[in-house]
C-alpha positions in Angstrom: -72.0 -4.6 -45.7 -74.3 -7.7 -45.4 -72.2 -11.0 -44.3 -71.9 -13.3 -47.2 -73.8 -16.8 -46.6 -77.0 -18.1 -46.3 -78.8 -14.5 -46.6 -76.6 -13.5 -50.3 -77.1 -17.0 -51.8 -81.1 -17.0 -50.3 -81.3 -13.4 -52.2 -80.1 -14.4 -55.3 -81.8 -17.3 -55.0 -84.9 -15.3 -54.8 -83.9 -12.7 -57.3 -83.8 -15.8 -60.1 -87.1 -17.4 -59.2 -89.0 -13.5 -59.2 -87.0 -13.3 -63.0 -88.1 -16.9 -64.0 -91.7 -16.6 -63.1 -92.7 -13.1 -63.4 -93.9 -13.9 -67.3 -96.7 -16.3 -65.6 -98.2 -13.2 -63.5 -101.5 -11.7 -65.2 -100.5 -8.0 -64.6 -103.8 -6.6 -66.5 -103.5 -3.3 -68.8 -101.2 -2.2 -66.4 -97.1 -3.9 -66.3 -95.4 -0.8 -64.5 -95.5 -3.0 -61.5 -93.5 -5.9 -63.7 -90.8 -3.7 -65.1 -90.0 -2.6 -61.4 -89.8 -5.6 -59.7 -87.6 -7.0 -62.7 -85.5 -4.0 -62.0 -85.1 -4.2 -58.6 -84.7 -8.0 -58.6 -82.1 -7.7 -61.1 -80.1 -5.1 -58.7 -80.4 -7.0 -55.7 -78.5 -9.6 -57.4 -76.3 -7.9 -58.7 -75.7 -6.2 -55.4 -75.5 -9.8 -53.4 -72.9 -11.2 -56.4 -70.7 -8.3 -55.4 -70.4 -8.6 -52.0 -69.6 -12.4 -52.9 -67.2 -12.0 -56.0 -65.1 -9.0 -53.5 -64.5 -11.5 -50.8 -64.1 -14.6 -52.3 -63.1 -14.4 -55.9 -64.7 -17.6 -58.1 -68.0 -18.1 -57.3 -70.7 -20.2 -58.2 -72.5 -18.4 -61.0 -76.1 -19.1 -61.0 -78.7 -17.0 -63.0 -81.9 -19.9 -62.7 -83.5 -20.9 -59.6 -82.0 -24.4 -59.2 -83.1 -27.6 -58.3 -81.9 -30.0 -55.7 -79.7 -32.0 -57.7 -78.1 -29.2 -59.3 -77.0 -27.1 -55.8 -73.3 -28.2 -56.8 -72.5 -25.8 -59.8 -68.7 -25.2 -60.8 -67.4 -21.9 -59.9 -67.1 -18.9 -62.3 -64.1 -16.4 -62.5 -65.1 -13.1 -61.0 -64.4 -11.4 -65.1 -67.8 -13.9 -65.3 -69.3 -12.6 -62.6 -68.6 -9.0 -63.1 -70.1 -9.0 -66.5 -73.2 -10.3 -65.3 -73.5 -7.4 -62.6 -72.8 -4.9 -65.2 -75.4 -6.3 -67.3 -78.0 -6.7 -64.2 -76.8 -2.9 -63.4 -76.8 -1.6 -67.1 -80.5 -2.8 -67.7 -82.2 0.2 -66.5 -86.2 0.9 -65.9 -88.0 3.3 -66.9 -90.1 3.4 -63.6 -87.1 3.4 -61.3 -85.6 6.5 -61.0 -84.5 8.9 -58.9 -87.1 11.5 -57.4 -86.3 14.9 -58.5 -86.6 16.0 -55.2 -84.3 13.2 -54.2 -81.1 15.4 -52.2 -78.7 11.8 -51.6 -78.0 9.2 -54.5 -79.5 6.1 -53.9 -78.6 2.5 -55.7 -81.0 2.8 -58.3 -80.4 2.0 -62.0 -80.3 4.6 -64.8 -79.8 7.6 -63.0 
């Protein structure tokens, strides 16, 4: 398990600027690449909100990449939280499944 702190919040932080500005990338004829990294993005912080929700209950709830003078958000129950990782979890990709070779589950969406 990671240690909650500056590595989670930098992740999600990430994870909400890829799914802000991903609609401003010129992906060509081919967007495979965009559902993937919307996917993974999506799991990653859904995955980081976990960790943070398990150890320390309300939590800041922040689905946009913020600016300065908003760092100070009010904290969400973790019934709030929760039900933004199911949704991050439950929106599946059509590009990211499991290998049928694949012999060991891995955190992938859809399977």
């Amino acid at each position: 398990m990671m240690v909650p702190g500056r590595n989670t919040t930098r992740g999600i932080y990430r994870a909400n600027v890829l799914l802000e500005n991903i609609g401003h990338v010129n992906w060509g004829m081919d967007s495979s690449n965009k559902t993937r990294y919307i996917a993974e993005a999506r799991f990653l912080r859904a995955y980081f909100y976990f960790d943070l929700v398990r150890l320390f209950g309300n939590i800041p709830l922040v689905t946009k990449a913020l600016d300065p003078t908003e760092y100070y958000q009010p904290q969400a129950k973790p019934e709030e939280v929760y039900k933004l990782i199911a949704e991050d979890r439950n929106s599946p990709s059509p590009t990211c499944r499991r290998p049928p070779t694949a012999s060991f589950p891995r955190p992938i969406t859809g399977v």
